[in-house]
C-alpha positions in Angstrom: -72.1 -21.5 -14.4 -69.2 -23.1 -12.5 -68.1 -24.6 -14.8 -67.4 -21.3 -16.5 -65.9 -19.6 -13.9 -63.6 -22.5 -13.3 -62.6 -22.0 -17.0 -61.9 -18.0 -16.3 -60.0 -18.4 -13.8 -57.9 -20.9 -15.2 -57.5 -19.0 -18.2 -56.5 -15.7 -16.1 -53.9 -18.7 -14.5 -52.1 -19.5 -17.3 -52.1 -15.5 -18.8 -50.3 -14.7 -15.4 -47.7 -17.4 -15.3 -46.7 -16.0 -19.3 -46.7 -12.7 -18.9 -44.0 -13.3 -15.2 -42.1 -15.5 -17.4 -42.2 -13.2 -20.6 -40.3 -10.1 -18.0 -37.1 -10.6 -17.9 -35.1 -10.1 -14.6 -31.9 -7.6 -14.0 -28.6 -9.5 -15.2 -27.0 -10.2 -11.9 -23.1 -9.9 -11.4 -21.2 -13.2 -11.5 -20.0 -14.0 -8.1 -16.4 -12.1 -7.3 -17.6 -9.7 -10.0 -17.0 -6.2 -9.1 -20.0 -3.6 -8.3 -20.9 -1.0 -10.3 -19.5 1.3 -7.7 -16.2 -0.4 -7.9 -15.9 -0.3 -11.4 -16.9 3.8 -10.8 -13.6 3.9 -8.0 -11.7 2.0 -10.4 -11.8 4.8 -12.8 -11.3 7.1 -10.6 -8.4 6.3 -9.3 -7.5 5.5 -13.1 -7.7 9.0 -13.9 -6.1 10.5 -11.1 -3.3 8.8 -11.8 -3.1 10.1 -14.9 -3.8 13.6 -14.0 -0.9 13.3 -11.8 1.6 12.3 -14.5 0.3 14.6 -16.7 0.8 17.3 -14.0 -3.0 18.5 -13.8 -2.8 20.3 -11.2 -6.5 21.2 -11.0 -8.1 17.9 -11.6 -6.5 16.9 -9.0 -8.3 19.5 -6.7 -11.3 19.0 -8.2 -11.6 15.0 -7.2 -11.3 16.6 -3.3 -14.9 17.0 -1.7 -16.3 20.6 -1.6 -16.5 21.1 2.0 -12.5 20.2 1.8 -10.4 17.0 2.9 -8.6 16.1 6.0 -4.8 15.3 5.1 -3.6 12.9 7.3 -0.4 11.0 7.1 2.9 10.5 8.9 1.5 11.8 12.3 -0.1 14.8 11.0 -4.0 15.8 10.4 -5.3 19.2 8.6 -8.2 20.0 7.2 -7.7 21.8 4.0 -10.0 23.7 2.1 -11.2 23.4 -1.2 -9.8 26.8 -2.3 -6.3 25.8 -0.6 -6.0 22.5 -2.5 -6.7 24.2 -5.6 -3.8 26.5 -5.1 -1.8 24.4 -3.9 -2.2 21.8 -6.7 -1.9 24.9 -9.2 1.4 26.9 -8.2 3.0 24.9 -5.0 3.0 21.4 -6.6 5.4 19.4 -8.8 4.8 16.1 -11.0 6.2 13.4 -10.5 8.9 11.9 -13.0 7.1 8.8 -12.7 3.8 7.8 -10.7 1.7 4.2 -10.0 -0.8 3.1 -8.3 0.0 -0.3 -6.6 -2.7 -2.8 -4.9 -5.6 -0.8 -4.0 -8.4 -2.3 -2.9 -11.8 -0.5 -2.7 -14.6 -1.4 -0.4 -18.1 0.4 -0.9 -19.6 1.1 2.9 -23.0 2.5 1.0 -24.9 4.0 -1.7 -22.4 7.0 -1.0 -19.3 6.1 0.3 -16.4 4.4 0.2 -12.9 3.2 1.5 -10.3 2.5 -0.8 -6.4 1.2 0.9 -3.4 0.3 -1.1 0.0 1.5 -2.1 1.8 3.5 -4.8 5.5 4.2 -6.1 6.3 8.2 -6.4 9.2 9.1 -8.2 10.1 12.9 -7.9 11.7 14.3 -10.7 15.2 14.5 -9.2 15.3 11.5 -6.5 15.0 7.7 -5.9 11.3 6.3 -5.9 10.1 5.8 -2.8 7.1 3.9 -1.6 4.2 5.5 0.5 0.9 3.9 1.8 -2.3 5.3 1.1 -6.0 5.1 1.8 -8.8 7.3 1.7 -12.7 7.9 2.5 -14.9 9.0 0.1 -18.0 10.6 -0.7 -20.3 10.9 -3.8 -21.6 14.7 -4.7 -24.1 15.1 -7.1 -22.8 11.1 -8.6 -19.3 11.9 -8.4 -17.1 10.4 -6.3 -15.0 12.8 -4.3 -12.4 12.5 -1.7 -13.1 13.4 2.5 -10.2 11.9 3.9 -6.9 11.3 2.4 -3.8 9.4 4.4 -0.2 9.4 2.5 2.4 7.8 4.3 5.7 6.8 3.8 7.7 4.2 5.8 10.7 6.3 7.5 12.9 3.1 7.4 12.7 2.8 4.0 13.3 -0.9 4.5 9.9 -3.3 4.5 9.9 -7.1 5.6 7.9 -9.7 4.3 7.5 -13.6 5.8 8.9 -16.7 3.8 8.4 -19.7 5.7 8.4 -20.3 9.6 6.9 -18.3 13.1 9.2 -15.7 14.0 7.1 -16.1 17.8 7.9 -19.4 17.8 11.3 -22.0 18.1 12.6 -23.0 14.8 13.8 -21.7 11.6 12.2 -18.4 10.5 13.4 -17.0 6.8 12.1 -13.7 5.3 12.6 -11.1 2.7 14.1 -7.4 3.0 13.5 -4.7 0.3 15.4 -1.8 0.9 15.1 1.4 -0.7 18.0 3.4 -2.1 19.6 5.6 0.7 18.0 3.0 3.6 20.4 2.5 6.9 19.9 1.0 10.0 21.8 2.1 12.9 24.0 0.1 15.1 22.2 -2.8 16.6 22.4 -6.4 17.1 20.7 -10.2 17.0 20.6 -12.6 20.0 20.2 -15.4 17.1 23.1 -16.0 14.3 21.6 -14.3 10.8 22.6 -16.0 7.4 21.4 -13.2 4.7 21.6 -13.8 1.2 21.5 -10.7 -1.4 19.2 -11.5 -4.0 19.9 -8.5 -6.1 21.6 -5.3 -5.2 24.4 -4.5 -3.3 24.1 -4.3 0.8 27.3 -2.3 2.8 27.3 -3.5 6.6 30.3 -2.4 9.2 30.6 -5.5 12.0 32.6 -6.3 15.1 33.7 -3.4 16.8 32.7 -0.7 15.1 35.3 1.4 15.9 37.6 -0.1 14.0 35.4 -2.3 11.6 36.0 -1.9 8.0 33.3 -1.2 5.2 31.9 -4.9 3.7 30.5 -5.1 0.8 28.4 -7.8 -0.6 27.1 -7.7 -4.2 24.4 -9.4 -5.5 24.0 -13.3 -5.1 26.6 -13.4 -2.0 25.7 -15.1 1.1 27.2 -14.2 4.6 26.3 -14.7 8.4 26.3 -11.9 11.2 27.2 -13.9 14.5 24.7 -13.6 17.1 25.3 -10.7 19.2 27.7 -8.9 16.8 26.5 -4.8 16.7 26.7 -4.0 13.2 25.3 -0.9 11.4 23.8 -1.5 7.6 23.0 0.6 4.6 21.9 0.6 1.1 22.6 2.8 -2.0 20.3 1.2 -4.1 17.2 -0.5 -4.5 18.2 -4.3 -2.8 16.3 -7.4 -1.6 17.8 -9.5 0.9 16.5 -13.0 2.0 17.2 -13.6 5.6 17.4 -16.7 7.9 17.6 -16.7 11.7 16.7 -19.0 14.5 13.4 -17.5 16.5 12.9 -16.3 18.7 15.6 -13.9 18.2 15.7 -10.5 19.6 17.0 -7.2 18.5 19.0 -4.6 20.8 19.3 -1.2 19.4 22.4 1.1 20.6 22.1 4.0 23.0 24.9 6.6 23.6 26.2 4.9 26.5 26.3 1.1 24.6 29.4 0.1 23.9 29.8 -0.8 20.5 32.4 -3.5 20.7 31.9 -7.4 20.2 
């Protein structure tokens, strides 16, 4: 008799261990692979660029959560109905001449929301392109994503800096970039460290010395020239340019007031 029972049970044994090994389990996602959710924000913000070159003025509205958004961006904050985006998106709005996402990046916080961050490049259809910020809080209704919070913000120097090599908080040599956009000036200012800036492409205009009597420079693409430490000097650019710059940190900037005198 025990014998036989040792025989059952092994038998139910080996039945179990085939039948686990006959179900097979969910494919998981390679590591660095996105999430299912990602890939679902992907598209989303796949269409909706499209739908803004195309001009569709009510998809757009419809991809805005049904209790409305709060439009932030630039200082501001205003919650705006659904209603009111749909008109506005429908007889106030304009498309763009040309329209990109750049760099977003999209981070799912749960089953049913999300942050997405990034950039894009907005061309109006008379105008220079201009680059704004951009990130947003989303929702899902009913397995749609749909957006709560919107920020789009532009930088209102129209110039952005980027590092190349070096500390600019510490001694020694610190090089970075410039990108200025078309119609970008900075007003009358000036370096406690010697700058050597090199145009890279575009053209940069820059008044030096004493400004009251300084002449327009011009320096096309490829030139190289120095701005002497402590030299006010007021910059501007008519078209898209990138600079690379080299100065000796830690270098200070002093900005001009109405009572500064503006002379070497």
């Amino acid at each position: 008799m025990k014998r036989l029972l040792s025989i059952a049970l092994a038998v139910g044994f080996l039945q179990g261990a085939l039948a686990a090994q006959s179900v097979q389990k969910p494919t998981a996602l390679k590591p660095g692979a996105p999430s299912a959710a990602e890939l679902e924000l992907k598209e989303f913000y796949d269409t909706y660029a499209d739908d803004i070159r195309q001009g569709r003025g009510l998809g757009i509205a419809g991809r805005y959560d049904s209790r409305g958004y709060y439009r932030m961006g630039n200082g501001a904050k205003q919650l705006v109905s659904l209603e009111e985006a749909k008109k506005t998106y429908t007889t106030r709005w304009t498309a763009p001449k040309t329209f990109e996402w750049r760099d977003l990046s999209f981070e799912v916080l749960s089953p049913t929301t999300a942050a997405v961050a990034g950039l894009f490049d907005w061309q109006p259809a008379a105008g220079p392109k201009g680059t704004y910020s951009y990130s947003a809080s989303l929702t899902k209704e009913s397995g749609q994503w749909r957006i709560r919070v919107e920020d789009e913000s532009t930088n209102t120097a129209s110039y952005t800096t980027a590092p190349i090599s070096g500390d600019r908080n510490k001694p020694g040599t610190f090089k970075y970039s410039l990108t200025a956009q078309p119609g970008a000036s900075i007003s009358a200012h000036r370096h406690t460290s010697e700058m050597k800036i090199t145009v890279k492409s575009g053209r940069k205009f820059i008044l030096m010395g004493d400004l009251d009597a300084a002449k327009v420079q011009v320096f096309e693409s490829g030139a190289t020239f120095t701005i002497p430490a402590n030299t006010w000097h007021v910059e501007w650019w008519e078209n898209e340019t990138v600079e690379e710059i080299e100065v000796t940190s830690p270098s200070a900037t002093v900005r001009a007031g109405p009572a500064t005198p503006r002379k070497p």
